[in-house]
PDBQT receptor file of N, H, CA, C and O in Angstrom, charges set to zero:
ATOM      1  N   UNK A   1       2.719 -12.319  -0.508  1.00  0.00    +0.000 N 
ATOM      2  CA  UNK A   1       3.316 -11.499  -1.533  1.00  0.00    +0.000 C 
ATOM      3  C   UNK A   1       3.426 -12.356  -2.795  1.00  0.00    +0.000 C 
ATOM      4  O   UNK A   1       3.758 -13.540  -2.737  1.00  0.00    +0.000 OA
ATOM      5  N   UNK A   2       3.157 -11.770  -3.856  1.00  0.00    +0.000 N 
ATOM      6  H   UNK A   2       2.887 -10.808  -3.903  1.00  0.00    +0.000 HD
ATOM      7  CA  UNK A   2       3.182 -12.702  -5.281  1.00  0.00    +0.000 C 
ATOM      8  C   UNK A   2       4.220 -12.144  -6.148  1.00  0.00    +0.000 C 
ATOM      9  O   UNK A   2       4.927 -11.296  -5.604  1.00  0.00    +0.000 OA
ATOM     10  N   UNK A   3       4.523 -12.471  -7.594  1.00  0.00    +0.000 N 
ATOM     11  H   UNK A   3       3.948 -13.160  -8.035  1.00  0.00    +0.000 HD
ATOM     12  CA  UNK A   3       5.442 -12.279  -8.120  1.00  0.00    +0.000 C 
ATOM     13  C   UNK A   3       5.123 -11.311  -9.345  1.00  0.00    +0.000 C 
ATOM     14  O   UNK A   3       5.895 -10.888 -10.206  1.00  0.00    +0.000 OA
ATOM     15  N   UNK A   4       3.540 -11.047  -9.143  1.00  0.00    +0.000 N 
ATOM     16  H   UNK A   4       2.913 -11.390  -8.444  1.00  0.00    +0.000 HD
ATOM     17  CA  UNK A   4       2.977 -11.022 -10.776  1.00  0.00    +0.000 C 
ATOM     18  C   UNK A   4       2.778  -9.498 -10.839  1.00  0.00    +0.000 C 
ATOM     19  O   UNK A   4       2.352  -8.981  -9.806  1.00  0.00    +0.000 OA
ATOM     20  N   UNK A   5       3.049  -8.608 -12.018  1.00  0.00    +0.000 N 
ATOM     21  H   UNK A   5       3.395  -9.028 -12.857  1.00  0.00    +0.000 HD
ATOM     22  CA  UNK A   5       3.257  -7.276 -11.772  1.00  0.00    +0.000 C 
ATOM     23  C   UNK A   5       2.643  -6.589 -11.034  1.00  0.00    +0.000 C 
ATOM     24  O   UNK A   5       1.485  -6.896 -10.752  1.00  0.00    +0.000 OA
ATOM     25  N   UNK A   6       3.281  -5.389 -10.472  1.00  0.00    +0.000 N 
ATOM     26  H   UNK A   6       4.222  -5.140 -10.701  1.00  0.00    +0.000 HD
ATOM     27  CA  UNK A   6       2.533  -4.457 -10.027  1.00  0.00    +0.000 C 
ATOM     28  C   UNK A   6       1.163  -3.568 -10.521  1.00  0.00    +0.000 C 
ATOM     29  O   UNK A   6       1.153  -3.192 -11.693  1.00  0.00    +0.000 OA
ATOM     30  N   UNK A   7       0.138  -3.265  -9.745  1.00  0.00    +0.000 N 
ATOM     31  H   UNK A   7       0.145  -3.570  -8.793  1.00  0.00    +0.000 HD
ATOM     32  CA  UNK A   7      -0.763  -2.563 -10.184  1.00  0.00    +0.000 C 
ATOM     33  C   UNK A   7      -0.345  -0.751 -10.188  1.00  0.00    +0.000 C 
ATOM     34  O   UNK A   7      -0.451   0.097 -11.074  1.00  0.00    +0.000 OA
ATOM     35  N   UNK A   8       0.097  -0.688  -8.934  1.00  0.00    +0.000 N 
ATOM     36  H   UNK A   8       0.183  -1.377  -8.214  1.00  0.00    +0.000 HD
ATOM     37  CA  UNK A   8       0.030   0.888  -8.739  1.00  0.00    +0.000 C 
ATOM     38  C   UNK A   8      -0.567   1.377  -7.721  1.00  0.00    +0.000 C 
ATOM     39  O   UNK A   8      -0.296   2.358  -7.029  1.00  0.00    +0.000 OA
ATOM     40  N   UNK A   9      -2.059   0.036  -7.633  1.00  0.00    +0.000 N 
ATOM     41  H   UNK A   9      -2.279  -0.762  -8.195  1.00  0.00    +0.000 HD
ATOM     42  CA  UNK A   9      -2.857   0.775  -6.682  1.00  0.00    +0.000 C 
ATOM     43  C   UNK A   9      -2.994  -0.470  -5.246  1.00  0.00    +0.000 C 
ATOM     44  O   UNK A   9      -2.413  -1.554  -5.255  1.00  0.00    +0.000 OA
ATOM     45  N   UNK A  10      -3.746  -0.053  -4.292  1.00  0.00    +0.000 N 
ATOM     46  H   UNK A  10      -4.218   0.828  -4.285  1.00  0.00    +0.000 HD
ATOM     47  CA  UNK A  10      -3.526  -0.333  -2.975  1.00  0.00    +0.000 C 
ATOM     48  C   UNK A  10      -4.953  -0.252  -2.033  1.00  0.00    +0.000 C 
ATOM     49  O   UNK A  10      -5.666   0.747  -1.938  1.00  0.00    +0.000 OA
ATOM     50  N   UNK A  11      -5.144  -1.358  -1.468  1.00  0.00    +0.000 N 
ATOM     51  H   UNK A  11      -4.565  -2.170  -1.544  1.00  0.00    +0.000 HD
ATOM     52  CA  UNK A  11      -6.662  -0.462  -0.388  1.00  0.00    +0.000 C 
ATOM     53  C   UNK A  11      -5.659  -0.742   0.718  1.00  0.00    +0.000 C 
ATOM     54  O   UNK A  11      -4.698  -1.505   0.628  1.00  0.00    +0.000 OA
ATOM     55  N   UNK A  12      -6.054   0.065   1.895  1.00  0.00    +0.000 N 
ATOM     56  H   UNK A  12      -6.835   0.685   1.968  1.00  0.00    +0.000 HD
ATOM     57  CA  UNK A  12      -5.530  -0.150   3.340  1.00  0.00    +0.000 C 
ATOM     58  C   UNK A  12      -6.720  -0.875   4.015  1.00  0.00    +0.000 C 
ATOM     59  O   UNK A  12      -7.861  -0.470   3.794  1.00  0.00    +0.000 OA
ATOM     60  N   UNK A  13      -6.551  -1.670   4.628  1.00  0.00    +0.000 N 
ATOM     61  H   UNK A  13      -5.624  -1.999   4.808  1.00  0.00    +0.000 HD
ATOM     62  CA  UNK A  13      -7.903  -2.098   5.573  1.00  0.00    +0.000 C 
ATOM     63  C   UNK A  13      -7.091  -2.802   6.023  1.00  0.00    +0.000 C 
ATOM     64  O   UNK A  13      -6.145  -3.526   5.709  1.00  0.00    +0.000 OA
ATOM     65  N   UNK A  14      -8.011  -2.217   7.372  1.00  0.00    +0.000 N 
ATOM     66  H   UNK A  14      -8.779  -1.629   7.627  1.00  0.00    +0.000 HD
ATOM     67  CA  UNK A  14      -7.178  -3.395   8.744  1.00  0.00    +0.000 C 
ATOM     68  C   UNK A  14      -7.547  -4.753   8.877  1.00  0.00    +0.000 C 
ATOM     69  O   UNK A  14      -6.778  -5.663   9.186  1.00  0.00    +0.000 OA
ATOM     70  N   UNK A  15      -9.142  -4.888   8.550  1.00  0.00    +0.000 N 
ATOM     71  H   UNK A  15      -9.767  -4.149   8.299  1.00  0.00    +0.000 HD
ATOM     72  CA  UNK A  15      -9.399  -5.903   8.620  1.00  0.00    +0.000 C 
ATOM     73  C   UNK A  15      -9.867  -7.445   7.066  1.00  0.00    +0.000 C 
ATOM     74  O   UNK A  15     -10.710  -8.320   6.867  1.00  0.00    +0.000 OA
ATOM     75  N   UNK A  16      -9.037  -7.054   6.620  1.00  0.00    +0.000 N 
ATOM     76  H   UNK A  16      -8.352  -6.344   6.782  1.00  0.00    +0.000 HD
ATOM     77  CA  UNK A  16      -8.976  -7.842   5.908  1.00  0.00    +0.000 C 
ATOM     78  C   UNK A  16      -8.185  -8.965   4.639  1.00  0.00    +0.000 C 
ATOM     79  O   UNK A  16      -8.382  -8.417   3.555  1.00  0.00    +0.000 OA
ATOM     80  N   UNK A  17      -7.520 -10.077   4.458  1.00  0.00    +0.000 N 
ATOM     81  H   UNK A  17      -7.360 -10.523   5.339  1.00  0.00    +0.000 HD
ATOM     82  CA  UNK A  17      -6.406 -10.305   4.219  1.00  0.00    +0.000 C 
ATOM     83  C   UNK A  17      -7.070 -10.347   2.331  1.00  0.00    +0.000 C 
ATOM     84  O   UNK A  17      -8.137 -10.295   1.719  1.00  0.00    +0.000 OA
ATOM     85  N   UNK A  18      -5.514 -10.479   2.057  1.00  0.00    +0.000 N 
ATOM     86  H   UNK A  18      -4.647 -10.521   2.553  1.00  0.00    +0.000 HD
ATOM     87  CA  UNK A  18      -5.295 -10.518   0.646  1.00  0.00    +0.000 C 
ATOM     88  C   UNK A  18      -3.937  -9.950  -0.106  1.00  0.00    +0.000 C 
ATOM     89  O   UNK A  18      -3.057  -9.288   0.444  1.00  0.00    +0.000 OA
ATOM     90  N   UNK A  19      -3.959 -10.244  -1.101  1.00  0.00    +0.000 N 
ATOM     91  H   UNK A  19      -4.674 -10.782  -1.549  1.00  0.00    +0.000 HD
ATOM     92  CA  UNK A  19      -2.200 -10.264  -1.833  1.00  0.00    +0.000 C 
ATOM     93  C   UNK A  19      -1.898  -8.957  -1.664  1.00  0.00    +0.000 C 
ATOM     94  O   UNK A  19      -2.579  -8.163  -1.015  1.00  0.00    +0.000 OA
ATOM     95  N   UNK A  20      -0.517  -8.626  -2.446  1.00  0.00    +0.000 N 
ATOM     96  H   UNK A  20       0.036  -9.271  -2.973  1.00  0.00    +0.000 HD
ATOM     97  CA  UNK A  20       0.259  -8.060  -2.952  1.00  0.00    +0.000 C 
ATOM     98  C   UNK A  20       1.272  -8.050  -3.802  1.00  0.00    +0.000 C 
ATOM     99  O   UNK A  20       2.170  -8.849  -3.535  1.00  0.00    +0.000 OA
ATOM    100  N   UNK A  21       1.399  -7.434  -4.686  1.00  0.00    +0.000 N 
ATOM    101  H   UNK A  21       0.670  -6.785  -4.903  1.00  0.00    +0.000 HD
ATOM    102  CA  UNK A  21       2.818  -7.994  -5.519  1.00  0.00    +0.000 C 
ATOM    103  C   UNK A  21       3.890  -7.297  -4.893  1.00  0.00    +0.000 C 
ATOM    104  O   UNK A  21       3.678  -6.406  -4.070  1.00  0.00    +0.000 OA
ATOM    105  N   UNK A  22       5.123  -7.685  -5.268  1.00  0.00    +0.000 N 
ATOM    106  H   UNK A  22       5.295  -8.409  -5.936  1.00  0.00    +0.000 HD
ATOM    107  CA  UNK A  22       6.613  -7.339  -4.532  1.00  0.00    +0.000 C 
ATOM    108  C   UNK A  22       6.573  -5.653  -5.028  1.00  0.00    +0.000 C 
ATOM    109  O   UNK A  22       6.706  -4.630  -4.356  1.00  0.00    +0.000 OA
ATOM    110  N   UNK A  23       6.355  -5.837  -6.351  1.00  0.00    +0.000 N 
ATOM    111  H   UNK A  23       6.247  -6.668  -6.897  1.00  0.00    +0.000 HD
ATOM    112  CA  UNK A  23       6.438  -4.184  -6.993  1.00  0.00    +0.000 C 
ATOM    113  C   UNK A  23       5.704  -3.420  -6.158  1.00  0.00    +0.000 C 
ATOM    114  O   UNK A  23       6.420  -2.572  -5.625  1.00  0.00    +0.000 OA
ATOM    115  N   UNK A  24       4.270  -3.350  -5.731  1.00  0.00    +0.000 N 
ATOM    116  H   UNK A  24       3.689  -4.039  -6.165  1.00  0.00    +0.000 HD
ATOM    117  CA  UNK A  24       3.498  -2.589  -5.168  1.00  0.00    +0.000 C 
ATOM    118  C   UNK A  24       3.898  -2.104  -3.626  1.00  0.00    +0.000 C 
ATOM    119  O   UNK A  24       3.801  -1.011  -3.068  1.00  0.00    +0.000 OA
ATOM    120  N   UNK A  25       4.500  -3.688  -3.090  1.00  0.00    +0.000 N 
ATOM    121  H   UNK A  25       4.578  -4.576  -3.544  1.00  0.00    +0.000 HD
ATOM    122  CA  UNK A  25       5.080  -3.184  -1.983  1.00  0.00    +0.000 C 
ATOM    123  C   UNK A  25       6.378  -2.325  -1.789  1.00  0.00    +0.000 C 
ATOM    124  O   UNK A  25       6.544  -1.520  -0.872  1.00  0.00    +0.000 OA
ATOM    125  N   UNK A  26       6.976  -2.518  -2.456  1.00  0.00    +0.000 N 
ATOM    126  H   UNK A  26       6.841  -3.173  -3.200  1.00  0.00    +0.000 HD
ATOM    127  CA  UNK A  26       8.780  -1.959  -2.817  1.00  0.00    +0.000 C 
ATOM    128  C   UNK A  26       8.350  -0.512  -2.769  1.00  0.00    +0.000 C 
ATOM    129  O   UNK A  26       8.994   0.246  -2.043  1.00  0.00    +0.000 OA
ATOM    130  N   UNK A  27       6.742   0.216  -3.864  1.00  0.00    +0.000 N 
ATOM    131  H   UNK A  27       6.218  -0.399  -4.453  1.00  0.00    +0.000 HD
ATOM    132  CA  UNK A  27       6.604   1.087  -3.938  1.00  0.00    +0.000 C 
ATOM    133  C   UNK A  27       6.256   2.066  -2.978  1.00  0.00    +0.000 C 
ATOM    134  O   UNK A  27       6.770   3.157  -2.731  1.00  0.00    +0.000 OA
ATOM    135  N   UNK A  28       4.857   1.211  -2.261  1.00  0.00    +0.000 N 
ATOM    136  H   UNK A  28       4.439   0.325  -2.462  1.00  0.00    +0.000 HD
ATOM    137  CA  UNK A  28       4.340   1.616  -1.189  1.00  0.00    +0.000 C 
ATOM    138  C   UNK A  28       5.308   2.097  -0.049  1.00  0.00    +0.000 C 
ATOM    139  O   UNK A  28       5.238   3.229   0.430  1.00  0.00    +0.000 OA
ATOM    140  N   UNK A  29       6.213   1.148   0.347  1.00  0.00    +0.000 N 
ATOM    141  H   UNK A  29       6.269   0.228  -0.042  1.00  0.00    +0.000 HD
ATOM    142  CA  UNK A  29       7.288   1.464   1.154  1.00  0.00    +0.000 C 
ATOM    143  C   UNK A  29       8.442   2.587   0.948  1.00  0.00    +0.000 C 
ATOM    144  O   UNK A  29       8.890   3.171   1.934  1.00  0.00    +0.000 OA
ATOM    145  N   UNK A  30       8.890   2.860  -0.305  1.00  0.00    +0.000 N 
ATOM    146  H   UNK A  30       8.526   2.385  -1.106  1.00  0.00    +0.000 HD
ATOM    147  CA  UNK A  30       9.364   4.092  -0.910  1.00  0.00    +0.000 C 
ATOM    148  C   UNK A  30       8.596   5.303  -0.547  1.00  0.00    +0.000 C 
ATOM    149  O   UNK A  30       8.971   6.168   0.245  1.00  0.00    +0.000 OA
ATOM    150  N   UNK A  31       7.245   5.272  -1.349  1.00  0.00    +0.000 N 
ATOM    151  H   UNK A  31       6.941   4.570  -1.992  1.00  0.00    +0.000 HD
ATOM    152  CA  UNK A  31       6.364   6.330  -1.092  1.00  0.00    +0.000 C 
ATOM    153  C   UNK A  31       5.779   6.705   0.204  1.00  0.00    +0.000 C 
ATOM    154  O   UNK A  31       5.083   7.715   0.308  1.00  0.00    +0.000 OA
ATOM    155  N   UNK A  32       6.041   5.915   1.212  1.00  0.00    +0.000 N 
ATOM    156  H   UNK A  32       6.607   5.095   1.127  1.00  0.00    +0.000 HD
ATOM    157  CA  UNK A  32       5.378   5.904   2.590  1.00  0.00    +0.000 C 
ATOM    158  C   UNK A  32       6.233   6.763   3.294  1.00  0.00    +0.000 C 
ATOM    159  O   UNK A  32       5.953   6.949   4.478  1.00  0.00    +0.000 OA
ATOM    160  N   UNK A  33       7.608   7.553   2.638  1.00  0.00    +0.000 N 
ATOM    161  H   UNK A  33       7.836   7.401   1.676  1.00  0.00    +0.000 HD
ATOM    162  CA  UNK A  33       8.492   8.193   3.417  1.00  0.00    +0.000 C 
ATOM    163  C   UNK A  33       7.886   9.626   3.134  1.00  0.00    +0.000 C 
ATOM    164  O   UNK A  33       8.442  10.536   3.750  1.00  0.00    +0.000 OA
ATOM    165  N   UNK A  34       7.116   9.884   2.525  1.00  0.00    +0.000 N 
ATOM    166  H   UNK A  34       6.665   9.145   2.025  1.00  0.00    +0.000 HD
ATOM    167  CA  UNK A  34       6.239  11.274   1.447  1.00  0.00    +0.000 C 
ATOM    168  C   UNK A  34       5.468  12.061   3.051  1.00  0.00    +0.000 C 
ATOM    169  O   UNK A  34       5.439  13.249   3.372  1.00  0.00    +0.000 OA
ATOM    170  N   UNK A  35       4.983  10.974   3.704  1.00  0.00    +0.000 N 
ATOM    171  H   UNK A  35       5.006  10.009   3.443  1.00  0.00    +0.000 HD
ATOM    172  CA  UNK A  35       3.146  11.048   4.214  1.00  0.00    +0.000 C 
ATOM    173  C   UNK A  35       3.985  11.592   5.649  1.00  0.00    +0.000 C 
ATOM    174  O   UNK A  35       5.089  11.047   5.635  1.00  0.00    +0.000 OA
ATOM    175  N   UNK A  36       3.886  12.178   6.462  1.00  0.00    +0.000 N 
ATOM    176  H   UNK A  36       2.990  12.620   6.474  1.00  0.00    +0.000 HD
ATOM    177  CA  UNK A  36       3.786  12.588   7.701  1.00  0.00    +0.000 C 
ATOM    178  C   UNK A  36       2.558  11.698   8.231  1.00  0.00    +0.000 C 
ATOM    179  O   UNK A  36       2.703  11.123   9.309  1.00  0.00    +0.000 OA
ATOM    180  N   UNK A  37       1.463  11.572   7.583  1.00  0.00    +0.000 N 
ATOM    181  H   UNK A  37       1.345  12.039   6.707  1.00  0.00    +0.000 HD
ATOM    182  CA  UNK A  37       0.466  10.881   8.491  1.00  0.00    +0.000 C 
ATOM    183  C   UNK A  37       0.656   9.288   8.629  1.00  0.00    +0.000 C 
ATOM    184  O   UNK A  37      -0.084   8.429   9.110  1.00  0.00    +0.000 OA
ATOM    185  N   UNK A  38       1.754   9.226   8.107  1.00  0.00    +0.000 N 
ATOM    186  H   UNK A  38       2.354   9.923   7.716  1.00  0.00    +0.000 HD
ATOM    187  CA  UNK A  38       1.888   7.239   8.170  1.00  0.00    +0.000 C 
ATOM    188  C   UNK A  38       3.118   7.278   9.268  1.00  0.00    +0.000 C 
ATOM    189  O   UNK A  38       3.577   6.194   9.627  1.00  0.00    +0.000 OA
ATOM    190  N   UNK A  39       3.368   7.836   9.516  1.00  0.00    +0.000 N 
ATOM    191  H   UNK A  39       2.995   8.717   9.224  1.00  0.00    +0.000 HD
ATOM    192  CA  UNK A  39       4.537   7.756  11.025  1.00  0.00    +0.000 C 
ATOM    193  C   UNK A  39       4.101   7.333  12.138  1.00  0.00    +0.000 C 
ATOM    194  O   UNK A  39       3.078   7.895  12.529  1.00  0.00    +0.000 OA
ATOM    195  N   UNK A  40       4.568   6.452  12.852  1.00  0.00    +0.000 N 
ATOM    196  H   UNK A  40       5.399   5.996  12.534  1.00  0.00    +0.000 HD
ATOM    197  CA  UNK A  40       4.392   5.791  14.083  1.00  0.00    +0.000 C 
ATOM    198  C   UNK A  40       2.881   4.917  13.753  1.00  0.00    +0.000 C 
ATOM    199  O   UNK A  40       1.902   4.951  14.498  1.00  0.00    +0.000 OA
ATOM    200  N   UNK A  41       2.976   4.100  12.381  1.00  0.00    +0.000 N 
ATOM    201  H   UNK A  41       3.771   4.072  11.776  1.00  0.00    +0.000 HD
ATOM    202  CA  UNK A  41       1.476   3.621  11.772  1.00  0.00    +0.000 C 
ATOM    203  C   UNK A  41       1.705   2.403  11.788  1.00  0.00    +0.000 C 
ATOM    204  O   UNK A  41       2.900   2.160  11.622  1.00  0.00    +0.000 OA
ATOM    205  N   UNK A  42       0.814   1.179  11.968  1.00  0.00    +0.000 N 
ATOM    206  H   UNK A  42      -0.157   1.377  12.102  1.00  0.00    +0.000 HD
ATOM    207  CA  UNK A  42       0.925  -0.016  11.079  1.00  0.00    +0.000 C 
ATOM    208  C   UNK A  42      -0.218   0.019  10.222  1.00  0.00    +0.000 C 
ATOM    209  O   UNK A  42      -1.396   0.179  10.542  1.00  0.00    +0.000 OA
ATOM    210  N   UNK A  43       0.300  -0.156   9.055  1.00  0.00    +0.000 N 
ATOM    211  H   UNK A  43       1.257  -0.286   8.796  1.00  0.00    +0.000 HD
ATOM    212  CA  UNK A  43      -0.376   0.180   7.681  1.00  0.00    +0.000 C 
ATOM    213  C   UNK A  43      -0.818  -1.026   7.310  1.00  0.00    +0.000 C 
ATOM    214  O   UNK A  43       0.158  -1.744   7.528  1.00  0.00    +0.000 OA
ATOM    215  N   UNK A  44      -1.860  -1.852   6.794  1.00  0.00    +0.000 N 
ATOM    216  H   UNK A  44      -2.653  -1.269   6.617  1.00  0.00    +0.000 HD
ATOM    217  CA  UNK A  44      -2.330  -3.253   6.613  1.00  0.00    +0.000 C 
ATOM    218  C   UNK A  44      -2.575  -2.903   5.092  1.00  0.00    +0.000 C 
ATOM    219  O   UNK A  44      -3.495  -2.111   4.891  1.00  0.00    +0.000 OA
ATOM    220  N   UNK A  45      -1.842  -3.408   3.919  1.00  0.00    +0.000 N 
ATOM    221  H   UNK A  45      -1.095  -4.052   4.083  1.00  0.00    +0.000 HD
ATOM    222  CA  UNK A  45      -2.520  -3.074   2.803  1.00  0.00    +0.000 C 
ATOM    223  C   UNK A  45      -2.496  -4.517   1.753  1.00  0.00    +0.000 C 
ATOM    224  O   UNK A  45      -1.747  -5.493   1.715  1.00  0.00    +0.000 OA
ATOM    225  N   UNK A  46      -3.692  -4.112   0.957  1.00  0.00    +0.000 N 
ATOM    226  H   UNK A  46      -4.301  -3.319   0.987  1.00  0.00    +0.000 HD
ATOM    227  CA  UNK A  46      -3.459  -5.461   0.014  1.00  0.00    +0.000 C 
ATOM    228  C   UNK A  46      -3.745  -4.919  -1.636  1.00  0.00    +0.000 C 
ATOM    229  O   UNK A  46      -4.047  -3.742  -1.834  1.00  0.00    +0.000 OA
ATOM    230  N   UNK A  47      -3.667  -5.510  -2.320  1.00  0.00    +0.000 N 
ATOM    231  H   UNK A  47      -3.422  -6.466  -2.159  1.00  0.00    +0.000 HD
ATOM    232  CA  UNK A  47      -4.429  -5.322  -3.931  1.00  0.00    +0.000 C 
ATOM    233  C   UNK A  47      -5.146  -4.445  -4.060  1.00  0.00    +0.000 C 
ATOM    234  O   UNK A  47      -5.996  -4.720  -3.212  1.00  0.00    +0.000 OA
ATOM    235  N   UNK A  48      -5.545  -3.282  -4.646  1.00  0.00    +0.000 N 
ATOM    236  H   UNK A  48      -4.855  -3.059  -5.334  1.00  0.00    +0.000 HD
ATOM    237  CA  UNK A  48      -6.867  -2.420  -4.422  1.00  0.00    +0.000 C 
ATOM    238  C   UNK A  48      -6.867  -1.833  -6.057  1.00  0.00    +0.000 C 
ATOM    239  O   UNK A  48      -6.342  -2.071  -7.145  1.00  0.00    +0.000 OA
ATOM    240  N   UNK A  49      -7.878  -0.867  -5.389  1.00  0.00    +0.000 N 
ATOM    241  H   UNK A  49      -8.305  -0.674  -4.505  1.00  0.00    +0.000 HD
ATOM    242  CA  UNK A  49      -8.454   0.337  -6.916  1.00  0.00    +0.000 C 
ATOM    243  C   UNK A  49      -8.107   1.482  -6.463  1.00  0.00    +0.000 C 
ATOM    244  O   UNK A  49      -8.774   2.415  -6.911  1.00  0.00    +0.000 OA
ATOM    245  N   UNK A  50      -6.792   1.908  -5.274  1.00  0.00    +0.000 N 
ATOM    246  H   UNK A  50      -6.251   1.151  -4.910  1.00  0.00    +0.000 HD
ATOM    247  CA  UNK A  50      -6.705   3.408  -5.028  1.00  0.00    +0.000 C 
ATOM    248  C   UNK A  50      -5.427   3.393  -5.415  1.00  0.00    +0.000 C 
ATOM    249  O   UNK A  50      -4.741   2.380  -5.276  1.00  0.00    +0.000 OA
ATOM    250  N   UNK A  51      -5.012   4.388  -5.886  1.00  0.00    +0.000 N 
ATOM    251  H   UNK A  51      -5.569   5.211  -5.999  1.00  0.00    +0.000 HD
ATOM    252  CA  UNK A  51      -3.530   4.554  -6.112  1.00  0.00    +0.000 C 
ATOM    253  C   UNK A  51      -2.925   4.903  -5.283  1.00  0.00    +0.000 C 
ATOM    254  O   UNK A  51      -3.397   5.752  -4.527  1.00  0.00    +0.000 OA
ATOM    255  N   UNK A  52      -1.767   4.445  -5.105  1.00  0.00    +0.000 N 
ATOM    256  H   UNK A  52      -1.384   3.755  -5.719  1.00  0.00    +0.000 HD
ATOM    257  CA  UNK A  52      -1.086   3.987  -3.962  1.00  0.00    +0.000 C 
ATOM    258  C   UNK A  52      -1.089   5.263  -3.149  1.00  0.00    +0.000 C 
ATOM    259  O   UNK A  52      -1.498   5.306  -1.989  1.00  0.00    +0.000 OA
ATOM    260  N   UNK A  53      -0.539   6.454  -3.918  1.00  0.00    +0.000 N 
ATOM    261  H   UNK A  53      -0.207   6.418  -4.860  1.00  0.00    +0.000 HD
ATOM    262  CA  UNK A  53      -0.480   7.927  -3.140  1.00  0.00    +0.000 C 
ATOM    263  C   UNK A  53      -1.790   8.453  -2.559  1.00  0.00    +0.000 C 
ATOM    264  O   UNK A  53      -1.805   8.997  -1.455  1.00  0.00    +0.000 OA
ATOM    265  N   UNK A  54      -2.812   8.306  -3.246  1.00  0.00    +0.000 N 
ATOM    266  H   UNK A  54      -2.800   7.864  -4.143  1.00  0.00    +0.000 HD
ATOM    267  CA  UNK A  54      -3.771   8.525  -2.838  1.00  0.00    +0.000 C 
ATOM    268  C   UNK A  54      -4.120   7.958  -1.174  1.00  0.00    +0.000 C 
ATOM    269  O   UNK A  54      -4.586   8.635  -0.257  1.00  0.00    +0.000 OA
ATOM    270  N   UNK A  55      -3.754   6.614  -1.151  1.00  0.00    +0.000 N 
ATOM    271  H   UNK A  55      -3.375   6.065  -1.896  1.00  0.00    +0.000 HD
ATOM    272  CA  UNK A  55      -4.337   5.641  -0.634  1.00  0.00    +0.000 C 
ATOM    273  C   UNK A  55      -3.530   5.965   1.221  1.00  0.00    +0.000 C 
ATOM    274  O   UNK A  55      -4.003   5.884   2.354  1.00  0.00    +0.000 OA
ATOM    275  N   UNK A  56      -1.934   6.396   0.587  1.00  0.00    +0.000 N 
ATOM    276  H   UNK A  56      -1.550   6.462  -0.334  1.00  0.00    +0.000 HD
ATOM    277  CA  UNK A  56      -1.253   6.510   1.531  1.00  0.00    +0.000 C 
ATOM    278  C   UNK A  56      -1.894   8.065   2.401  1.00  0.00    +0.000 C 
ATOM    279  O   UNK A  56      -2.123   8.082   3.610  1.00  0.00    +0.000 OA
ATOM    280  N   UNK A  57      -2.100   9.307   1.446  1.00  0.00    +0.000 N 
ATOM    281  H   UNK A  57      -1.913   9.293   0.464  1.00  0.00    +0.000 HD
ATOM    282  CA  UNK A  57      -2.450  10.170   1.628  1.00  0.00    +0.000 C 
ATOM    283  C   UNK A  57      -3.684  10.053   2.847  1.00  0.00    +0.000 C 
ATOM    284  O   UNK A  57      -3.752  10.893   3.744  1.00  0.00    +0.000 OA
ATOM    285  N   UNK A  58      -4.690   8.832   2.740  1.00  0.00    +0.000 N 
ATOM    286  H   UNK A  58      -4.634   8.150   2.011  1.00  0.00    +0.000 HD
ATOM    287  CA  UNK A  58      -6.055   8.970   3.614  1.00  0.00    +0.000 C 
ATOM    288  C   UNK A  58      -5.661   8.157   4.708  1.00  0.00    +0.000 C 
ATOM    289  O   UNK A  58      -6.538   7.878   5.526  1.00  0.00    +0.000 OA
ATOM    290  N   UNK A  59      -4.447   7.698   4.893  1.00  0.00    +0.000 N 
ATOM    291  H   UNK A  59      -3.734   7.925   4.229  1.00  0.00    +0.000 HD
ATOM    292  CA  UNK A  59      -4.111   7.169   6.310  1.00  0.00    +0.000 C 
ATOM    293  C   UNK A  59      -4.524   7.760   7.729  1.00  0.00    +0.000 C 
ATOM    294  O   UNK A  59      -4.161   7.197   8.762  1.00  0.00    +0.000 OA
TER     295      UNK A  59
């Protein structure tokens, strides 16, 4: 996790590591209460080009 602003956006992939800022996560985790399809999930996410809702939405 890094310190440096948030983007907004998010990729999910299971297999692969890489950052996040605190903002993106704070968000992601807020917005992850939206999705019915992220329940009972482990969600792997890092830095991306999808916006976060979007991103949560294709779980």
């Amino acid at each position: 996790m890094t310190d440096k602003p948030g983007t907004g956006k998010i990729t999910v992939d299971e297999g692969k590591f890489g950052y996040n800022s605190a903002e993106d996560v704070a968000r992601t985790l807020a917005d992850i209460l939206k999705y019915q399809n992220t329940s009972h999930k482990i969600i792997k996410m890092r830095e991306g080009d999808t916006p976060i809702d979007d991103a949560l939405s294709r779980v």
